[in-house]
MIVO-800293 format. One line per field, with one value per residue: residue number from 1; z, y, x of N, C-alpha, C in turn; residue in one letter. Coordinates in nm, 3 decimals. Last residue first. Example, Ala and Ser with C-alpha at 12.3 -4.5 7.8 and 13.67 -1.06 7.14 Angstrom:
<kollos>
resi 2,1
n_c3 0.708,0.780
n_c2 -0.225,-0.569
n_c1 1.285,1.319
ca_c3 0.714,0.780
ca_c2 -0.106,-0.450
ca_c1 1.367,1.230
c_c3 0.787,0.780
c_c2 0.003,-0.330
c_c1 1.290,1.320
resn S,A
</kollos>
This chain:
<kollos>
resi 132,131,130,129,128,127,126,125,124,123,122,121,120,119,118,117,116,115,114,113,112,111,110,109,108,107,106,105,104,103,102,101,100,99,98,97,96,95,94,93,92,91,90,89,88,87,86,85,84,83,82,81,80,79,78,77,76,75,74,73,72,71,70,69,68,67,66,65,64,63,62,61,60,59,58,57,56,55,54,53,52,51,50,49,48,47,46,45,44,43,42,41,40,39,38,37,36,35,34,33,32,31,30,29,28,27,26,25,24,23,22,21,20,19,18,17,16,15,14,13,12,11,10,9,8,7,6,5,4,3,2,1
n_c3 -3.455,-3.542,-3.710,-3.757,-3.915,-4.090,-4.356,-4.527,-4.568,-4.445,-4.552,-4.558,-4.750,-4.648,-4.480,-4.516,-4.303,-4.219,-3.934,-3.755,-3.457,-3.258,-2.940,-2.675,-2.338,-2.127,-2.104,-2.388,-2.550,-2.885,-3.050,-3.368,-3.614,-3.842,-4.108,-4.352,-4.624,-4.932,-5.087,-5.108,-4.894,-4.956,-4.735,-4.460,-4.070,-3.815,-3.483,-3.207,-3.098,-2.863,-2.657,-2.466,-2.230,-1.941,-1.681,-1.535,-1.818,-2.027,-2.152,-2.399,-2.405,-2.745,-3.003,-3.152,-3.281,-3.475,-3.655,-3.667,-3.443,-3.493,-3.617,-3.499,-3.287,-3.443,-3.450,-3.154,-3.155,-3.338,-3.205,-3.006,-3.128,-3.206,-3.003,-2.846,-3.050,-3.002,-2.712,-2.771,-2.948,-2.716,-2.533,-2.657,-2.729,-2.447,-2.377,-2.497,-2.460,-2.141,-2.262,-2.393,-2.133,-2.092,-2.301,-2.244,-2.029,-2.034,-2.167,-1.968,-1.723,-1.806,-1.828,-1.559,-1.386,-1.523,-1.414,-1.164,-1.143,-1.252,-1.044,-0.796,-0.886,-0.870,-0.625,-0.525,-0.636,-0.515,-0.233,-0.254,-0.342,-0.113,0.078,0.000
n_c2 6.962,6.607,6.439,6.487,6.376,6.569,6.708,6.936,7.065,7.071,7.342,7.592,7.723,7.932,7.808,7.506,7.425,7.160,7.092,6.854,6.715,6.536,6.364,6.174,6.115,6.236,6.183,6.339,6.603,6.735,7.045,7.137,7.398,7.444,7.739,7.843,7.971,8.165,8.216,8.425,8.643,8.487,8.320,8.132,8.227,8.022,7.997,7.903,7.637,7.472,7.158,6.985,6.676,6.499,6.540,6.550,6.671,6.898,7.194,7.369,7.618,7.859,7.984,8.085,8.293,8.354,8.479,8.345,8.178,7.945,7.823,7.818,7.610,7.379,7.348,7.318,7.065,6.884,6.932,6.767,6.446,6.487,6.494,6.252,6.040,6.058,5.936,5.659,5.612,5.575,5.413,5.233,5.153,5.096,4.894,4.715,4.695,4.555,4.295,4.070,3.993,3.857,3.706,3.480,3.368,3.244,3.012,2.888,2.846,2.645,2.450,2.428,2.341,2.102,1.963,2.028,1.858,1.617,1.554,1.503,1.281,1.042,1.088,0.986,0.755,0.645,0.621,0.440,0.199,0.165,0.103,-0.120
n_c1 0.724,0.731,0.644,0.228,-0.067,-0.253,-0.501,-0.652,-0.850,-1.176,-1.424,-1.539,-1.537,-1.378,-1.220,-1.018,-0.736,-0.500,-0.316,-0.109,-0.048,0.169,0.182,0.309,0.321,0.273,-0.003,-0.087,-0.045,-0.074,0.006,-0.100,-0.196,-0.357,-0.412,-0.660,-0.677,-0.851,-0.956,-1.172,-0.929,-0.601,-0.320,-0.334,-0.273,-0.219,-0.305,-0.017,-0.095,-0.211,-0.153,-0.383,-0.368,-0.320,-0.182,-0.561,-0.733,-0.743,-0.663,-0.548,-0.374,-0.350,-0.362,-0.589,-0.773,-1.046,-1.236,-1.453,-1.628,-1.732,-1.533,-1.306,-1.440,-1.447,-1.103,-1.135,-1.250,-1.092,-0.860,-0.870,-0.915,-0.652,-0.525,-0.633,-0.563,-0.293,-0.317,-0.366,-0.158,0.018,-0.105,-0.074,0.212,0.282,0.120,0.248,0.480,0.445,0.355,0.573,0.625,0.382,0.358,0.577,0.494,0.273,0.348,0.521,0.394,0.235,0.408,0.505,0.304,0.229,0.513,0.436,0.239,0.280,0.486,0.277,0.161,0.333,0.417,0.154,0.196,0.387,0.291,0.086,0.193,0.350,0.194,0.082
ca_c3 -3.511,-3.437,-3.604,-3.802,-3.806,-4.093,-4.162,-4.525,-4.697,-4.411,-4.548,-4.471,-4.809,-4.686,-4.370,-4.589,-4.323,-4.302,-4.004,-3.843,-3.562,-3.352,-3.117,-2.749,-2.502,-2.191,-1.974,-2.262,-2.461,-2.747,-2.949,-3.203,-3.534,-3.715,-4.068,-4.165,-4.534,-4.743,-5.096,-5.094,-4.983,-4.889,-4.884,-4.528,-4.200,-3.938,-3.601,-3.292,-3.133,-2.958,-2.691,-2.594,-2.278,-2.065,-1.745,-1.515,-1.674,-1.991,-2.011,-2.337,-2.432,-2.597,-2.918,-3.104,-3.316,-3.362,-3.600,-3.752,-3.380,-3.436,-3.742,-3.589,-3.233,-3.419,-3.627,-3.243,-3.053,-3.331,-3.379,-2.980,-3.026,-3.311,-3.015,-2.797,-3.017,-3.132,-2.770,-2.669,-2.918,-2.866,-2.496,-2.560,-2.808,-2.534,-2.278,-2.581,-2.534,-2.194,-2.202,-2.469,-2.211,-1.979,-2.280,-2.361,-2.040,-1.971,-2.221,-2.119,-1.744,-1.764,-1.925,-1.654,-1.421,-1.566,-1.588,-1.229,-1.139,-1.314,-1.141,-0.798,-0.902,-0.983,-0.750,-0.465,-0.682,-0.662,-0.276,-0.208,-0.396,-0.267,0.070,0.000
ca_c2 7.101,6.706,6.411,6.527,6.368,6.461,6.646,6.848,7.039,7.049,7.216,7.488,7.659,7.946,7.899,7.618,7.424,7.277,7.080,6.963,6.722,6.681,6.344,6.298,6.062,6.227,6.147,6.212,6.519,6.666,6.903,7.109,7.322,7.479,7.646,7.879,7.845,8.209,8.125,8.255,8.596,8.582,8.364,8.169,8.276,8.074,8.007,8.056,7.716,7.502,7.307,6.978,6.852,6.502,6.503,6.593,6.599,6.804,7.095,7.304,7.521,7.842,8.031,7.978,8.278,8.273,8.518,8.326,8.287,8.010,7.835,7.892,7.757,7.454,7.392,7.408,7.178,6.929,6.985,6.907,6.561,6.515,6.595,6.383,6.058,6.097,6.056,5.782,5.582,5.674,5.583,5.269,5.148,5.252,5.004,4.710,4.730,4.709,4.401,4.221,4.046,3.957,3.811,3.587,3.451,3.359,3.058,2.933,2.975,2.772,2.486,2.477,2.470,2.177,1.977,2.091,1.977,1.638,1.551,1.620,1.392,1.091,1.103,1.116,0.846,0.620,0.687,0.602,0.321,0.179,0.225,0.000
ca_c1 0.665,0.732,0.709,0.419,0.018,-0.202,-0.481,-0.540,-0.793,-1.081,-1.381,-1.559,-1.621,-1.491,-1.305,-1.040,-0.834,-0.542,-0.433,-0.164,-0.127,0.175,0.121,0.298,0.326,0.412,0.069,-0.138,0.013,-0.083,0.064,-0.135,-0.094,-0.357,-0.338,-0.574,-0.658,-0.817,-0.863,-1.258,-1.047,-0.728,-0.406,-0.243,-0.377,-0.147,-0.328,-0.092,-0.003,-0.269,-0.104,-0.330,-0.374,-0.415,-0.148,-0.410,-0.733,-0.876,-0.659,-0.668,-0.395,-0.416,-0.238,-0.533,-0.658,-0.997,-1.105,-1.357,-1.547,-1.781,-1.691,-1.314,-1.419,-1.535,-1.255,-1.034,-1.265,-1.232,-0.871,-0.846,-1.045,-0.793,-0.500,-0.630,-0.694,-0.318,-0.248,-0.479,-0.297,0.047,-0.040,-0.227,0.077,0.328,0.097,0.071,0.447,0.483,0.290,0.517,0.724,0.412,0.266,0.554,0.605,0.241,0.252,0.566,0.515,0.150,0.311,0.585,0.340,0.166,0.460,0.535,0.225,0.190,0.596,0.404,0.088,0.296,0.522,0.190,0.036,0.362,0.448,0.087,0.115,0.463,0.313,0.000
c_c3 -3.460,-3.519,-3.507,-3.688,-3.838,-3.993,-4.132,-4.335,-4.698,-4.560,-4.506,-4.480,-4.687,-4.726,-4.507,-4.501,-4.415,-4.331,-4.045,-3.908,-3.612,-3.448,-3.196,-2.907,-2.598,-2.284,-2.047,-2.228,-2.376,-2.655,-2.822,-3.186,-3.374,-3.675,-3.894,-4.157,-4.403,-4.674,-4.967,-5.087,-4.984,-4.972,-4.832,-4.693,-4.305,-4.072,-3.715,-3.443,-3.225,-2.970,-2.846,-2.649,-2.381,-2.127,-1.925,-1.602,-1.610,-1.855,-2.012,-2.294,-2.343,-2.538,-2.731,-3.013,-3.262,-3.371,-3.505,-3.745,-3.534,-3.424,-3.611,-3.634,-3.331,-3.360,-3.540,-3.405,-3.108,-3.312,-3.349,-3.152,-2.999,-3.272,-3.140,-2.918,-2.954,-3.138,-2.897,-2.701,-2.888,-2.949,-2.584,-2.585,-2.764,-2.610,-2.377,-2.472,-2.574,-2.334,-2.206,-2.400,-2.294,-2.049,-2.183,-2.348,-2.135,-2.042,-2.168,-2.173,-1.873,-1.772,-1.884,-1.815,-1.527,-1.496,-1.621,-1.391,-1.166,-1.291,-1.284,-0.981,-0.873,-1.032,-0.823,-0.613,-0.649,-0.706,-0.438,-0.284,-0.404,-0.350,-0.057,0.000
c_c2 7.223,6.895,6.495,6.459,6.415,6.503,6.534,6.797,6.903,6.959,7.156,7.357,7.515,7.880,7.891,7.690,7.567,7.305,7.167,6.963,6.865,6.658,6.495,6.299,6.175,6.193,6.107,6.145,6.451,6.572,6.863,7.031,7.290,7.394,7.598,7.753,7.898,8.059,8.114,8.173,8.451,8.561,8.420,8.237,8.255,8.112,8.079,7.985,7.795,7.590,7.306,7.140,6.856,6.678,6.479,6.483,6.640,6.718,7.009,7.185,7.466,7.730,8.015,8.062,8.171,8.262,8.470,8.371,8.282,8.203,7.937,7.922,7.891,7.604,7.447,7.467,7.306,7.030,6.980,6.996,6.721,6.544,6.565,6.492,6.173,6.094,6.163,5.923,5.718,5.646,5.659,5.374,5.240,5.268,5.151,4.855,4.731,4.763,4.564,4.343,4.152,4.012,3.903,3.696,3.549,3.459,3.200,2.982,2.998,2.924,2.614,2.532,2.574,2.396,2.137,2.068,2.056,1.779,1.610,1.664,1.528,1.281,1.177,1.179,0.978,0.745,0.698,0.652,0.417,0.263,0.274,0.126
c_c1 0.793,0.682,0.712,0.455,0.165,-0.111,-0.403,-0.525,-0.699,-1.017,-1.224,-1.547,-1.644,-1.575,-1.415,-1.214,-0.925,-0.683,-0.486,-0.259,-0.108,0.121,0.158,0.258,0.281,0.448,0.207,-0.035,-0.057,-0.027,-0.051,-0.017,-0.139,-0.247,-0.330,-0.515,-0.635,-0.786,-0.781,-1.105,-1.074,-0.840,-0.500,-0.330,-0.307,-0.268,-0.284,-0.148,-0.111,-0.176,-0.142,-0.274,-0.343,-0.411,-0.194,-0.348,-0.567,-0.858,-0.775,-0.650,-0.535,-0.348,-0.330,-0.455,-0.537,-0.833,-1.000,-1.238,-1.430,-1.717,-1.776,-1.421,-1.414,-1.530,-1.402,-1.062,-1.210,-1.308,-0.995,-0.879,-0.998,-0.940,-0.621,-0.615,-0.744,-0.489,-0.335,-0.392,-0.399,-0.089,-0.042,-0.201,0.003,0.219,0.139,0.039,0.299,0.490,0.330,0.394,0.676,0.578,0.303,0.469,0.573,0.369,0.237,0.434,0.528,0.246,0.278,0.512,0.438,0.208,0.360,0.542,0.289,0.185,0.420,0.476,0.217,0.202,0.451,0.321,0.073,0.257,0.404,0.160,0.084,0.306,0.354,0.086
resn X,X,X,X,X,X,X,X,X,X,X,X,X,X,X,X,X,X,X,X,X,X,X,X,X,X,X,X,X,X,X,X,X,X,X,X,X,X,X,X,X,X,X,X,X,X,X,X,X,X,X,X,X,X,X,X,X,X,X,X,X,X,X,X,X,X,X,X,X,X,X,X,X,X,X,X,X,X,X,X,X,X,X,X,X,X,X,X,X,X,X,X,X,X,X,X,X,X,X,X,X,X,X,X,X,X,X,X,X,X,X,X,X,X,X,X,X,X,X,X,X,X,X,X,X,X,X,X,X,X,X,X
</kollos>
């Protein structure tokens, strides 16, 4: 009856370390690329700030055509987006304003531009830069 015990007990020790070792190689990897699915998030939620700030920023113009930027706008701590001085470029129906943003969520950072024509109210051009 000893030698069974002893046998069943083996057997279940040498079943758990199997199965933890299963369980380490499957986790490892994911807890390796975690900090990368975190930058992701970041540069992410970033570039999601500053096109919610362009939003906020075309509408202010359709409200206020003189708008001239040069603000920033705080949404939490660490969440914001610097609005640099609006650039008038041509006149009349050929009139663009140019807007420039940085945003920043919690250090990550996006630099949208974005051209926009006042008279016919349409956005010409919108695309992310490295920097400004």
């Amino acid at each position: 009856m000893t030698n069974r015990g002893f046998l069943a007990l083996t057997v279940t020790v040498i079943l758990i370390v199997v199965f933890i070792l299963v369980v380490v190689v499957f986790i490892r990897p994911g807890l390796a690329t975690y900090p990368l699915i975190l930058i992701d998030q970041k540069n992410t939620r970033s570039k999601v700030l500053a096109q919610s700030c362009a939003d906020i920023v075309l509408l202010k113009i359709l409200v206020n055509p003189s708008y001239q930027g040069n603000e920033t706008l705080t949404f939490s701590e660490g969440e914001y987006c610097n609005i640099y001085p609006v650039e008038n470029v041509g006149s009349g129906s050929n009139q663009q304003k140019i807007i420039r943003i940085r945003a920043n969520f919690k250090d990550f950072f996006s630099y949208l531009k974005v051209i926009f024509s006042p008279s016919n109210k349409k956005i010409v051009s919108w695309q992310f830069e490295k920097s400004f």
